[in-house]
Backbone as numpy.savetxt, mean C-alpha at the origin, in Angstrom:
# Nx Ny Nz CAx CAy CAz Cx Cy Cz
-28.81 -28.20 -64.87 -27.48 -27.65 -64.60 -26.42 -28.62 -65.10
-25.27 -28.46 -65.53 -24.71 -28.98 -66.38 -23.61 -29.52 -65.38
-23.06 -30.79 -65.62 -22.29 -31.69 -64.67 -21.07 -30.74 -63.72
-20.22 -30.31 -64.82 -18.92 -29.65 -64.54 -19.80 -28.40 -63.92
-20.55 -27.44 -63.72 -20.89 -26.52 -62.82 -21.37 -27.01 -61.68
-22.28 -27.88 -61.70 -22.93 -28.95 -60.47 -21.34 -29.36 -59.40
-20.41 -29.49 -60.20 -19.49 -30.07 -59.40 -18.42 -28.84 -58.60
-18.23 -27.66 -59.60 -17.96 -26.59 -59.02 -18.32 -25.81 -57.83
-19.96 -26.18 -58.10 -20.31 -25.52 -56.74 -20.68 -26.13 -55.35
-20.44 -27.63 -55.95 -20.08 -28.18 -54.40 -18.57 -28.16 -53.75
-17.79 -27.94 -54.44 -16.21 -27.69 -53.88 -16.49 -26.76 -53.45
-16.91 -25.53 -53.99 -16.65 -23.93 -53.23 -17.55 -24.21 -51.82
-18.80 -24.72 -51.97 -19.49 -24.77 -50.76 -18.69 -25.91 -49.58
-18.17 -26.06 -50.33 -17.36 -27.31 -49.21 -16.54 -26.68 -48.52
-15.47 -25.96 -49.51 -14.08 -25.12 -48.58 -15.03 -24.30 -48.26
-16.10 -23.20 -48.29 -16.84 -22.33 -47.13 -17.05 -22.22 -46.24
-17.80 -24.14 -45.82 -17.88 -24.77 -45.00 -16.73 -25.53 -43.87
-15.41 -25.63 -44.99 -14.36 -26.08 -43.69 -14.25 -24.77 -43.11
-13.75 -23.75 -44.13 -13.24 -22.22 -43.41 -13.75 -21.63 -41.96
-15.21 -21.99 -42.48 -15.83 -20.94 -41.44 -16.36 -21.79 -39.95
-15.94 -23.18 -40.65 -15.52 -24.42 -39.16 -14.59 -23.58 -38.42
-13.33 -23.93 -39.10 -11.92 -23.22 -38.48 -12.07 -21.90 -38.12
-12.57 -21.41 -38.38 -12.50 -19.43 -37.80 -13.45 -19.70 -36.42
-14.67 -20.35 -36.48 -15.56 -20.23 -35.26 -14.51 -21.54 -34.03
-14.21 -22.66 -34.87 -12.94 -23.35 -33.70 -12.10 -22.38 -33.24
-11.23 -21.37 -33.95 -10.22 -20.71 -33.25 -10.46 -19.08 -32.82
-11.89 -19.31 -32.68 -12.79 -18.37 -31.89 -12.90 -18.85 -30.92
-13.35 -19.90 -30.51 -14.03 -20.52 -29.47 -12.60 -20.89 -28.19
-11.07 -21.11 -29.15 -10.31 -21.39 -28.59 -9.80 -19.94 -27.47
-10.13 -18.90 -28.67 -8.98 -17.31 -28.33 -10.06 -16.86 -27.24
-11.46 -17.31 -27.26 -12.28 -16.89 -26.29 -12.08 -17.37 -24.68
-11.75 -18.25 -24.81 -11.99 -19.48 -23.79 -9.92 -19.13 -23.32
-9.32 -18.64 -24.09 -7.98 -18.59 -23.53 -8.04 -16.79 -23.04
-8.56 -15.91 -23.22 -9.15 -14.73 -22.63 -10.48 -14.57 -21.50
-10.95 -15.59 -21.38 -11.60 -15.48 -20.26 -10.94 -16.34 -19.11
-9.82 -17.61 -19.46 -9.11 -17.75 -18.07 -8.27 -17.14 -17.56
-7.30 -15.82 -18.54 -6.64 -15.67 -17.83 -6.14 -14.02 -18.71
-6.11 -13.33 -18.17 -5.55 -11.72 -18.55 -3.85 -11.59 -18.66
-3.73 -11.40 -19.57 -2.03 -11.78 -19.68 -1.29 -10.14 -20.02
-0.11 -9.97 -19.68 0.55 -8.55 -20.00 0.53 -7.93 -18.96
0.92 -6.68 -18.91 1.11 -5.45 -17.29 -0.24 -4.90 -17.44
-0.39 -4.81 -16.25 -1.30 -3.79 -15.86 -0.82 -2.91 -14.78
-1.00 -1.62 -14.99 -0.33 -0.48 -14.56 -1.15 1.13 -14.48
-0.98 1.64 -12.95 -2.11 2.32 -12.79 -1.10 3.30 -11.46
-2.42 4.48 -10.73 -1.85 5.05 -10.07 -2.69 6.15 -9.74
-2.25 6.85 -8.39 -2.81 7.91 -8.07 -1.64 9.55 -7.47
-1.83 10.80 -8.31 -0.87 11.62 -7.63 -2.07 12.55 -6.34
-1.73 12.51 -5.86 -2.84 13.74 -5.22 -1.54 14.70 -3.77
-2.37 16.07 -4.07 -2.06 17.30 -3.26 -2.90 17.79 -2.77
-3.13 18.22 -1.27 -4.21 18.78 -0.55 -3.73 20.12 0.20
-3.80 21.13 0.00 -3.39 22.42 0.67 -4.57 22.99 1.78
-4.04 23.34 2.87 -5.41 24.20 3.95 -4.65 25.42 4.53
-5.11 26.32 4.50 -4.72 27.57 4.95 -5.89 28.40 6.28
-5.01 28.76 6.97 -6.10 29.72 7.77 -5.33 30.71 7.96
-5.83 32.13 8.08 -5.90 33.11 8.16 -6.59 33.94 9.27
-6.17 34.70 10.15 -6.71 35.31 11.43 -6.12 36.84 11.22
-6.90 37.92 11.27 -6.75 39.16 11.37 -7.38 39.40 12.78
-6.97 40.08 13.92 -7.84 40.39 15.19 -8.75 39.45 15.73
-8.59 38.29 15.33 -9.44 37.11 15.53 -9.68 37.28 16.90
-10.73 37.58 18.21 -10.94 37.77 19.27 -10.91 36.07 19.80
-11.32 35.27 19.22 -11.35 34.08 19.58 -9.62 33.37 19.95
-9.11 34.10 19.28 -7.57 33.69 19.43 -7.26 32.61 17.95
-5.70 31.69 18.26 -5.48 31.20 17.34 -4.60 31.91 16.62
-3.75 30.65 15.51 -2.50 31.11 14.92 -2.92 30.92 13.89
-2.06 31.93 12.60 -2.26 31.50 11.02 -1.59 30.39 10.59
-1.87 29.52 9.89 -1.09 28.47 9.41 -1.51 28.14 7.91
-0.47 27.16 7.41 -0.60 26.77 6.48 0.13 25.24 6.33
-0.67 24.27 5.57 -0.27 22.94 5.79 -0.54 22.34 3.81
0.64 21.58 3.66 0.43 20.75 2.49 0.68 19.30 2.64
-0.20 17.90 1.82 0.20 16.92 1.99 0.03 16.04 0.86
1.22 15.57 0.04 0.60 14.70 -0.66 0.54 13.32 -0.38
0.52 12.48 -1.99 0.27 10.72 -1.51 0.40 10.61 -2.94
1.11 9.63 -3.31 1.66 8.71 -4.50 1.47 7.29 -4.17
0.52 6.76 -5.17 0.17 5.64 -5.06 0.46 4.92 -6.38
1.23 3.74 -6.67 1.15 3.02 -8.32 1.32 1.55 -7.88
1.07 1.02 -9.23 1.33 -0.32 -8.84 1.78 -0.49 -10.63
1.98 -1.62 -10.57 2.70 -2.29 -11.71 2.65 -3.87 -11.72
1.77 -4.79 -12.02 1.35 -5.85 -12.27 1.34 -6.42 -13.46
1.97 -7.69 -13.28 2.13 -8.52 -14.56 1.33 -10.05 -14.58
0.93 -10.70 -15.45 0.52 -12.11 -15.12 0.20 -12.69 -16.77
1.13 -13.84 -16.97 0.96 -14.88 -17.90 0.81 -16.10 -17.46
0.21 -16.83 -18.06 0.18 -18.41 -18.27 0.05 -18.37 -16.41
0.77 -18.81 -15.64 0.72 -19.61 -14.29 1.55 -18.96 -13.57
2.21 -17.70 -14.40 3.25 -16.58 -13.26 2.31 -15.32 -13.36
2.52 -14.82 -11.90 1.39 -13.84 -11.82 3.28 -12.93 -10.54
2.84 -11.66 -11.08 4.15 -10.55 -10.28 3.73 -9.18 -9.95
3.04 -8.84 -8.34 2.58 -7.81 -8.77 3.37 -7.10 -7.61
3.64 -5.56 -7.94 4.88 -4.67 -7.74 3.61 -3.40 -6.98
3.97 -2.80 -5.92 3.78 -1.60 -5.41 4.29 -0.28 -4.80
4.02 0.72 -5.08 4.89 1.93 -4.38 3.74 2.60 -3.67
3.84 2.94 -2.82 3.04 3.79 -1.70 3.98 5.11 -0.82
3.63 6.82 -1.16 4.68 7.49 -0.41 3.97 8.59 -0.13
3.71 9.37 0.75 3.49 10.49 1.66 4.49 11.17 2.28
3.49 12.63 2.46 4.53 13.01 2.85 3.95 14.68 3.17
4.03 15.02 4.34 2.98 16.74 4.74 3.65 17.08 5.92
3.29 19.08 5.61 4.52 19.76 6.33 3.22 20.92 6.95
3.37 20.96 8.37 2.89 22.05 8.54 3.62 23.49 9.14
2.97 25.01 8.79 4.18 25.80 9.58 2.67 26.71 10.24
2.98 27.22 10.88 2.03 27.46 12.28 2.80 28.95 12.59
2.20 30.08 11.77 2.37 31.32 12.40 3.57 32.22 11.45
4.15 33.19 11.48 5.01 33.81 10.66 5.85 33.63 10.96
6.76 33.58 12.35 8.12 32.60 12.81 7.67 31.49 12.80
6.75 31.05 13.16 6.51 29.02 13.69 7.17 28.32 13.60
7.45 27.32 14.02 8.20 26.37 13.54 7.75 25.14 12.28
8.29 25.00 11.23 7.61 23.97 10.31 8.03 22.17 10.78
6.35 21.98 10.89 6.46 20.30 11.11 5.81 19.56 10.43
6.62 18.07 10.54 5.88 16.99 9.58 4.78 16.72 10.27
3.97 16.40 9.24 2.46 15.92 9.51 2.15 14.13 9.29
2.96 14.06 8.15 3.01 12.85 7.16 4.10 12.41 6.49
4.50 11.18 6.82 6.21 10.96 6.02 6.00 9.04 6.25
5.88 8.81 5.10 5.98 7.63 4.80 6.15 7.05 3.13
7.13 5.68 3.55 7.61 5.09 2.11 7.47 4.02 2.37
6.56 3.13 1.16 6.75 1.66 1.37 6.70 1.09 -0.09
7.27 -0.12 -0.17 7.38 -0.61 -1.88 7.42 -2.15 -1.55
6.43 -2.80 -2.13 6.47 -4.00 -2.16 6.48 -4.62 -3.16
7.04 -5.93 -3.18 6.89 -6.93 -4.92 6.45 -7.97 -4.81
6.04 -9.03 -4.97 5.12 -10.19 -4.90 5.41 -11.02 -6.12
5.78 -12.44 -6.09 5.91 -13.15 -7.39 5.32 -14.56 -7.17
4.16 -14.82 -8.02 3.71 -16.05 -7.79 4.28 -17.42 -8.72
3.93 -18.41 -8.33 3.36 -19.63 -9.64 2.30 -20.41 -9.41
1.18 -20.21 -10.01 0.20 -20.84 -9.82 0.38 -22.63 -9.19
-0.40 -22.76 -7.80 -0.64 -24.18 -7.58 -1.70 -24.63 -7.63
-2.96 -24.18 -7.55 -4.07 -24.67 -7.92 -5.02 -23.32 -8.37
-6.10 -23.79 -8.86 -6.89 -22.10 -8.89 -6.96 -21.43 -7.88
-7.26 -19.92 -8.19 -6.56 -19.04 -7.48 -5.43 -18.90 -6.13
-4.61 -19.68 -6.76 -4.00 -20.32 -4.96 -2.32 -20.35 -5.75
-1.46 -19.48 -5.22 0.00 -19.30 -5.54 0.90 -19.31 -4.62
1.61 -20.43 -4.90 3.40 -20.59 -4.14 3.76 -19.35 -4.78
4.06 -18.29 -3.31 4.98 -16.90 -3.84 5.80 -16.71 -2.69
6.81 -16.12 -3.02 7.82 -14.92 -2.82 7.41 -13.44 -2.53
7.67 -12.53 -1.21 7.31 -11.19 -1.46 8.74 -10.39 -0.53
8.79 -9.73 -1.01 9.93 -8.93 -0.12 9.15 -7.42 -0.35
9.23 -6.27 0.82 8.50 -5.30 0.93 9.82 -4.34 1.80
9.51 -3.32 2.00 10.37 -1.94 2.70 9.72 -1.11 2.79
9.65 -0.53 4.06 8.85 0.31 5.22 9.67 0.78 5.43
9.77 2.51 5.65 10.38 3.39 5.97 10.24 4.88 6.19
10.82 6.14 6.28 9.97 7.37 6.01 11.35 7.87 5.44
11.06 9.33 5.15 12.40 10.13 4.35 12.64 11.26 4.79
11.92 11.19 5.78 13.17 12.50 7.10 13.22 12.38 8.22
14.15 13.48 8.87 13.67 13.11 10.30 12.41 13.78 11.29
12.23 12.78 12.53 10.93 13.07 12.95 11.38 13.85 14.44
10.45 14.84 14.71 10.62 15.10 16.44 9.37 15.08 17.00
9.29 14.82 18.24 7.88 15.25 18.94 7.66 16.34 19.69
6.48 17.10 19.34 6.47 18.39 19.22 6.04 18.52 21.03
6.35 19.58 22.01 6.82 20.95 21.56 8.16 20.90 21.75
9.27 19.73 21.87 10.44 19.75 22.08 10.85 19.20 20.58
11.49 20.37 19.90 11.71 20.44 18.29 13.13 19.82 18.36
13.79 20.05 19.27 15.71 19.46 19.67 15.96 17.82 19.41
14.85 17.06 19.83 14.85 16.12 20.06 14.46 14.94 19.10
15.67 14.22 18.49 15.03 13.15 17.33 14.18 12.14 17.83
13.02 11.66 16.91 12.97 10.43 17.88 12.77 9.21 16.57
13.01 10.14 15.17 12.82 9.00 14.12 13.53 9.64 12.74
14.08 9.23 11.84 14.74 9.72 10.64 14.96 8.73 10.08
15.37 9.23 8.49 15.35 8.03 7.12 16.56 6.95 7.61
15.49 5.90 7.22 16.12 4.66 7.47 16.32 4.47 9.15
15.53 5.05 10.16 15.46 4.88 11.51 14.03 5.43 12.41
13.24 4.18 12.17 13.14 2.75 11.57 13.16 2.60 9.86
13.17 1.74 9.76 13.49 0.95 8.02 12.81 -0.55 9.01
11.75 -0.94 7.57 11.59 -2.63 7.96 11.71 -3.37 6.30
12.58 -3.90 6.59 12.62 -5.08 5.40 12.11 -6.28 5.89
11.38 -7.14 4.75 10.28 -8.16 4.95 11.36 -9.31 3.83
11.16 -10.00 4.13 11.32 -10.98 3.09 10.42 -12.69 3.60
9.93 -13.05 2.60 8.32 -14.20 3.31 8.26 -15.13 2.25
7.58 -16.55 2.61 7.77 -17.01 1.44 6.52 -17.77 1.96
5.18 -18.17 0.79 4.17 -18.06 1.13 3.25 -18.79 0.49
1.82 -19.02 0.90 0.73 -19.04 -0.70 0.09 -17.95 -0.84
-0.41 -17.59 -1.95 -1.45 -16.30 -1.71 -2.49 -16.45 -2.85
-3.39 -16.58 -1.91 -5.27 -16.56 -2.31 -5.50 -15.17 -3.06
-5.71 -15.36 -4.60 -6.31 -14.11 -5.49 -7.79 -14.18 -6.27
-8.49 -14.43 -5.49 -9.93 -14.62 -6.12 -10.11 -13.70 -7.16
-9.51 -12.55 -7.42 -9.94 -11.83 -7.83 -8.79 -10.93 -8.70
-8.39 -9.65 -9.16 -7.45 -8.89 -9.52 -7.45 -7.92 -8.24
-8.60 -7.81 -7.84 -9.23 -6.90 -6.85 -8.23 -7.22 -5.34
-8.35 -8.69 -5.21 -8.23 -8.90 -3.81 -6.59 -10.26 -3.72
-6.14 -9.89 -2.33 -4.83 -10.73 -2.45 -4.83 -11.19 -1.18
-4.97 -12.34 -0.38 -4.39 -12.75 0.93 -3.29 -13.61 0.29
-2.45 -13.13 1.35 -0.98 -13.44 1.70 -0.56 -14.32 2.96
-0.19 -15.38 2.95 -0.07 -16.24 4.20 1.59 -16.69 4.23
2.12 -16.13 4.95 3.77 -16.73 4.98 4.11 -17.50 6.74
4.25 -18.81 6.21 4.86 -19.21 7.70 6.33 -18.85 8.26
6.77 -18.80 6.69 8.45 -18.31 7.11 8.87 -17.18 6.58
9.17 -15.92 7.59 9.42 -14.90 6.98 10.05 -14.49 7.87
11.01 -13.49 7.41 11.98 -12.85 8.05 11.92 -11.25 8.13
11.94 -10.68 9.33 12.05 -9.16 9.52 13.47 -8.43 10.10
13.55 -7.69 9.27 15.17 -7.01 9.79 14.56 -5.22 10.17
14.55 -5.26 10.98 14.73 -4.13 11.72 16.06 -2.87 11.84
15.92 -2.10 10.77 17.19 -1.41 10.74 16.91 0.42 11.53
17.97 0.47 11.91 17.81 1.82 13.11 19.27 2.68 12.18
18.97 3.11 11.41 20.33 3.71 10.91 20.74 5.22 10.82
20.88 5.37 12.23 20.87 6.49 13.25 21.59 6.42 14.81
22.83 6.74 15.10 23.73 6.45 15.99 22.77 7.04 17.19
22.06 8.46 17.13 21.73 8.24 18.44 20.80 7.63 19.00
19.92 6.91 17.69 18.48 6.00 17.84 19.08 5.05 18.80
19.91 4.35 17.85 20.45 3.04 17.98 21.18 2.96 19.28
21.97 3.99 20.20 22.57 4.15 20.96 21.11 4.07 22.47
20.54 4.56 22.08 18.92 4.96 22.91 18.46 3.06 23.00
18.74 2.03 22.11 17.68 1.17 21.75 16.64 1.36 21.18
16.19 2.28 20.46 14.80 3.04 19.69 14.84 1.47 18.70
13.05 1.44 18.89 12.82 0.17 17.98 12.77 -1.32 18.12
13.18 -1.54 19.12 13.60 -2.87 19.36 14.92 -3.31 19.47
15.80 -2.48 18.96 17.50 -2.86 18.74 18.23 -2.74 19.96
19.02 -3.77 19.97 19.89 -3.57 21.18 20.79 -2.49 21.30
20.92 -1.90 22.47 21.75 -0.52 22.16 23.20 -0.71 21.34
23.46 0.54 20.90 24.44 0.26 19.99 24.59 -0.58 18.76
23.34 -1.32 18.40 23.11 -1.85 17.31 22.62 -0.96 16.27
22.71 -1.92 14.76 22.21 -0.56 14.02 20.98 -1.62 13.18
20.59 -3.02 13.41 19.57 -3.95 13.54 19.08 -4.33 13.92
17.82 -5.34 13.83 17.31 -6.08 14.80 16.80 -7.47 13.76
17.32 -8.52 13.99 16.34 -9.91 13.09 15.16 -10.34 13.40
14.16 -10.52 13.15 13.23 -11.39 14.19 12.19 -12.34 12.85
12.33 -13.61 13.33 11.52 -14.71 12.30 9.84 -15.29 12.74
9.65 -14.75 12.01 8.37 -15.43 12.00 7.21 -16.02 11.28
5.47 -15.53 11.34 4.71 -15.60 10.37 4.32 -14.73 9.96
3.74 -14.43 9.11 3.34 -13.21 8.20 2.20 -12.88 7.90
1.22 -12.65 7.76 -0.25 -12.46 6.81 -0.70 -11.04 6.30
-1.08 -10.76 5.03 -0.78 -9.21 3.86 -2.35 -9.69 3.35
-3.54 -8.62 3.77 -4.78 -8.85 2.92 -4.11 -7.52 2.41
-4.38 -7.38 0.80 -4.79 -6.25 0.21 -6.32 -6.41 -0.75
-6.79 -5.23 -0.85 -8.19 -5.34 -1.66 -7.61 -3.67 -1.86
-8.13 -3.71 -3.41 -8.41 -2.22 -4.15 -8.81 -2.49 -5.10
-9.52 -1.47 -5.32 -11.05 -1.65 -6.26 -10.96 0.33 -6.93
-10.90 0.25 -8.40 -11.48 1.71 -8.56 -12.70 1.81 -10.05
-12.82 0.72 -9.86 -13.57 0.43 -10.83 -15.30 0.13 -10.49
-15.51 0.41 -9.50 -16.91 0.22 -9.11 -17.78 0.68 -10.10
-18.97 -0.25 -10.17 -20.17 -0.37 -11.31 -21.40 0.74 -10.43
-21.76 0.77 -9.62 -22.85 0.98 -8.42 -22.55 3.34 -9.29
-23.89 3.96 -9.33 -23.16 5.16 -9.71 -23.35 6.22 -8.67
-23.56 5.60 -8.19 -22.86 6.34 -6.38 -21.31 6.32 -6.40
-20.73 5.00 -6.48 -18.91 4.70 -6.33 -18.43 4.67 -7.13
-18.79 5.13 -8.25 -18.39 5.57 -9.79 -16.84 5.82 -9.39
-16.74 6.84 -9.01 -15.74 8.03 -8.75 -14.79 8.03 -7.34
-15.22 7.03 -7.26 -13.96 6.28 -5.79 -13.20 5.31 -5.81
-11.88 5.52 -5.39 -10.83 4.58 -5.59 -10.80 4.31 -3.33
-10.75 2.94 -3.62 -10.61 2.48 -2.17 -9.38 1.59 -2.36
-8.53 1.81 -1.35 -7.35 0.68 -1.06 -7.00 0.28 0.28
-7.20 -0.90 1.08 -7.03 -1.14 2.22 -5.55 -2.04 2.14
-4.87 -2.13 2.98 -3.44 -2.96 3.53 -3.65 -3.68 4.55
-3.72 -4.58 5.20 -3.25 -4.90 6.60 -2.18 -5.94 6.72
-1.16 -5.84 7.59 -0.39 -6.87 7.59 -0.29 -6.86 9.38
0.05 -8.05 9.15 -0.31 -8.71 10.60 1.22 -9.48 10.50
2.28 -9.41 11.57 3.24 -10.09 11.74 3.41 -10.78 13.59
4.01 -11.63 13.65 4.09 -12.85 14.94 5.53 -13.06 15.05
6.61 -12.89 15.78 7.88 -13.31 16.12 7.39 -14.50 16.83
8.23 -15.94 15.91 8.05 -17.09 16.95 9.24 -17.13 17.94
10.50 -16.24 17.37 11.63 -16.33 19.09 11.18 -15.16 20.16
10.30 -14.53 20.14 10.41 -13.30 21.35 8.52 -12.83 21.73
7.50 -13.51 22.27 6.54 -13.23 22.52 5.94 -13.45 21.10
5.55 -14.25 21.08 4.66 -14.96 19.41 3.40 -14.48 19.53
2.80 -14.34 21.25 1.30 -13.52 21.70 1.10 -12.11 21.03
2.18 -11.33 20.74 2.17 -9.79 20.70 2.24 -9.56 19.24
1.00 -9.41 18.47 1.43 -9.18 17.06 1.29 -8.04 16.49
2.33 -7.75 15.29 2.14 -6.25 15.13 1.31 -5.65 13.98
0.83 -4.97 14.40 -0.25 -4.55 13.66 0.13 -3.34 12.36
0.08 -3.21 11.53 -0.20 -2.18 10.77 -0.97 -2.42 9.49
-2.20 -1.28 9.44 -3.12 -0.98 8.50 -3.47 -0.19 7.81
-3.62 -0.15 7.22 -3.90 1.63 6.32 -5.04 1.52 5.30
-5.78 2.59 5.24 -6.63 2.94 4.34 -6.60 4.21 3.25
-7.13 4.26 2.39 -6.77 5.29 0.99 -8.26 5.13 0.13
-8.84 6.55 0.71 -10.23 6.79 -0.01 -10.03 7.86 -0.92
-10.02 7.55 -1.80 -9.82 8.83 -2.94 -11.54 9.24 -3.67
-12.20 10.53 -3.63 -13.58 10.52 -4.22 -13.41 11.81 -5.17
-13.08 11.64 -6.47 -13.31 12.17 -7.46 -14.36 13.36 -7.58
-14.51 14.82 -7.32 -15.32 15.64 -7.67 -15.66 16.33 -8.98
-14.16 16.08 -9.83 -14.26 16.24 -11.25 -13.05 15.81 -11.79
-12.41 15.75 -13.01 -11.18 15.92 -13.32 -9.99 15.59 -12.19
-9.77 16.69 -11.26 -8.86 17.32 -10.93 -8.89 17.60 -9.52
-10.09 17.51 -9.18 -10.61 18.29 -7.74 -10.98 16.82 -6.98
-10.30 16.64 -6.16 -10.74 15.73 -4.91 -10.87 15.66 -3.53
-11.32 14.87 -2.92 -11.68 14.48 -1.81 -10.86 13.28 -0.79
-9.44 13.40 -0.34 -9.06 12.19 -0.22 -8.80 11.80 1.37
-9.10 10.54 1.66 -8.68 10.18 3.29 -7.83 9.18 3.65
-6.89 9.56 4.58 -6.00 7.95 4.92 -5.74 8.15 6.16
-5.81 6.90 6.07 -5.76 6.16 7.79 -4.58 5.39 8.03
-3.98 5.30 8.77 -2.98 4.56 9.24 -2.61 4.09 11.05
-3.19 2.49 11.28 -3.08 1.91 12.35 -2.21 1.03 12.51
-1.39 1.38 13.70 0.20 0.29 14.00 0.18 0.33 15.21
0.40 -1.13 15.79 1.11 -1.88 16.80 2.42 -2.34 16.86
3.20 -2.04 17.43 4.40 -2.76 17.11 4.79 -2.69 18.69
4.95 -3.69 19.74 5.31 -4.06 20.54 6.80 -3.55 20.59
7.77 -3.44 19.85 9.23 -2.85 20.19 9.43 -1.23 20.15
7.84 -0.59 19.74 7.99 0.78 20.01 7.66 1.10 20.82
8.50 1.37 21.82 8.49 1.98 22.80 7.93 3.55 23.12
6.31 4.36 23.48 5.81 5.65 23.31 6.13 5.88 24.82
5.94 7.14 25.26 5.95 7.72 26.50 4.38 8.24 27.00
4.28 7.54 28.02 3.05 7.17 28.84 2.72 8.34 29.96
1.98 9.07 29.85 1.42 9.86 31.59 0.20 9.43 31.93
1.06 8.56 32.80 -0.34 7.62 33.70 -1.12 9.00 34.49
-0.20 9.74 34.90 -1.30 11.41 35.84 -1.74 12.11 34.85
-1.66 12.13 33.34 -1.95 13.38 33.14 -1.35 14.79 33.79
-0.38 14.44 33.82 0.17 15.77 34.61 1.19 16.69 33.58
1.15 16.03 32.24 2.41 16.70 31.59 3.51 15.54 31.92
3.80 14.98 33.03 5.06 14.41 32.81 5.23 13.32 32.30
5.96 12.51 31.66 6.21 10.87 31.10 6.61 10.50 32.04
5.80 9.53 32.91 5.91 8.20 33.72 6.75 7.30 33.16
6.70 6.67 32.17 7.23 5.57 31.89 6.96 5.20 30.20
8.04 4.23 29.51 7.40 4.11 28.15 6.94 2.83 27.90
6.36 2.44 26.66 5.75 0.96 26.52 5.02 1.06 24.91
4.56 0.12 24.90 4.13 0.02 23.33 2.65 0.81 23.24
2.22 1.39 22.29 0.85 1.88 22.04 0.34 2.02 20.94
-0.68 1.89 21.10 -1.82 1.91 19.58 -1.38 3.31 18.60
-1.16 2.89 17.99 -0.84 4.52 17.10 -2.24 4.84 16.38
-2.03 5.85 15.86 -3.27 6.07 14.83 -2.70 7.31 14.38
-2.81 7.70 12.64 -2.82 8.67 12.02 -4.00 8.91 11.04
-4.36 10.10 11.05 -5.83 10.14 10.06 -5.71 11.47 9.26
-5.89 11.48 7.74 -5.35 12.71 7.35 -6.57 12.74 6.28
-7.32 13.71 6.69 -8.36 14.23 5.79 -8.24 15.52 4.90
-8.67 15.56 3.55 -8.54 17.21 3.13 -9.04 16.82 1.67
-8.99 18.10 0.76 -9.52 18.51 -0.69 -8.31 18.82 -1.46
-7.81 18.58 -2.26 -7.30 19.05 -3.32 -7.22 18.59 -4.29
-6.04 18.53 -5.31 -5.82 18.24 -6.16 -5.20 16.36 -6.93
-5.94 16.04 -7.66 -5.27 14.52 -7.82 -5.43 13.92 -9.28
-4.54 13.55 -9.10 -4.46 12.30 -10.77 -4.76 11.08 -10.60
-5.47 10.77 -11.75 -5.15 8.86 -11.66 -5.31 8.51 -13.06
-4.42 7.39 -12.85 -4.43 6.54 -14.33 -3.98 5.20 -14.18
């Protein structure tokens, strides 16, 4: 082989050899910077509608015709680069039932909540954050069979949160939230609530402040591998709050659950739960069972709303 070709084809094999150095280095780099950390929005959601109807012609058993609808709007909107992680939620319900051909139409379900969350990473998975949240519903409420009588409407109650915190994210899946200092404003924005004390507020107020600690697990998952849970979206909430000026023993509870099970497309299966304590709500108590209210005081709530219909997600 002749000198000047001998020498040609060790240059080309040489730059081959740096090139395809550099492409597998800034492989190894783009790999290794995509497996620590998922960067950009992530953004998702659920619409769902559930309708039940009954129908009675001469029904000997007795019973009224009715008809009931309820939906649930669920999204979120999450962002995270480099060591800032911001994740945003909307949660809203909302179901009407009417009971007979005059009946009267009542809520079943009425709730709004929206929270935002902003971290900066302090160690792995572990973030100095910020969250401010709002609890509320969007009409007014009565307790049935006395339809005259308010005992809740938009923006009465209203809870604004504002907390400042770390929060543990092992995962995309999962979030504990720990705030020692956080603040709750209690708004009643309703003259005759507020006039009553409904909520905690001193009469004639149209607030209430109260400071304390905070703690927010969320976990949601719709991505399950297992092909049983293929087709189920699960979302749990709990927040747990403590007033350190007014009984720090009495904490308030609220939890909720959101089982969504996919039958095809379009056709679902969905359940939610919703459990609250709140020591300043005052319910009406019959210690006899007799029909009459004895006296009022705080109580375990519970709402549970099961049914089939219709739902989106993306």
């Amino acid at each position: 082989m002749k000198p000047k070709t001998l020498l040609l084809l060790l240059i080309l094999t040489g730059n081959c050899l740096i090139i395809s150095a550099q492409v597998t280095d800034a492989e190894k780099v783009l790999r290794t910077q995509e497996a620590d950390t998922i960067t950009g929005w992530k953004t998702g959601g659920i619409v769902g509608i559930t309708l039940a109807q009954t129908s009675l012609t001469n029904w000997a058993a007795g019973g009224q015709n009715s008809i009931s609808v309820n939906g649930i709007l669920h999204l979120f909107a999450n962002y995270k680069k480099g060591n800032s992680v911001w994740d945003n939620s909307l949660d809203m319900g909302f179901g009407m039932l009417k009971e007979g051909k005059n009946g009267p139409t009542r809520k079943t379900n009425d709730n709004f909540e929206f929270m935002s969350k902003y971290g900066q990473k302090a160690f792995k998975n572990v973030y100095y954050s910020g969250l401010v949240s709002l609890r509320t519903q969007m009409a007014a409420g009565y307790n049935p069979p006395n339809d005259s009588v308010k005992i809740s409407n938009f923006f009465a109650p209203a809870y604004l949160m504002l907390a400042l915190g770390m929060d543990y994210k092992p995962s995309e899946h999962l979030s504990i939230f720990l705030s020692p200092i956080t603040s709750r404003t209690t708004f009643v924005n309703d003259r005759l609530l507020s006039d009553a004390g409904a909520f905690g507020v001193d009469s004639g107020k149209m607030f209430r402040e109260e400071f304390g600690g905070y703690l927010r697990f969320i976990y949601s998952k719709n991505d399950f591998k297992s092909e049983f849970m293929k087709n189920i979206t699960f979302v749990t909430k709990l927040d747990l709050f403590s007033n350190y000026l007014d009984k720090p023993q009495n904490v308030d509870v609220n939890w909720e659950v959101l089982i969504v099970m996919k039958v095809n497309k379009l056709i679902s299966v969905n359940l939610n739960t919703n459990l609250i304590y709140d020591d300043n709500t005052k319910i009406g108590i019959d210690k006899n069972n007799d029909g009459i209210i004895d006296s009022y005081g705080p109580r375990t709530q519970f709402k549970e709303i099961f049914g089939a219909g219709l739902s989106f997600k993306f």
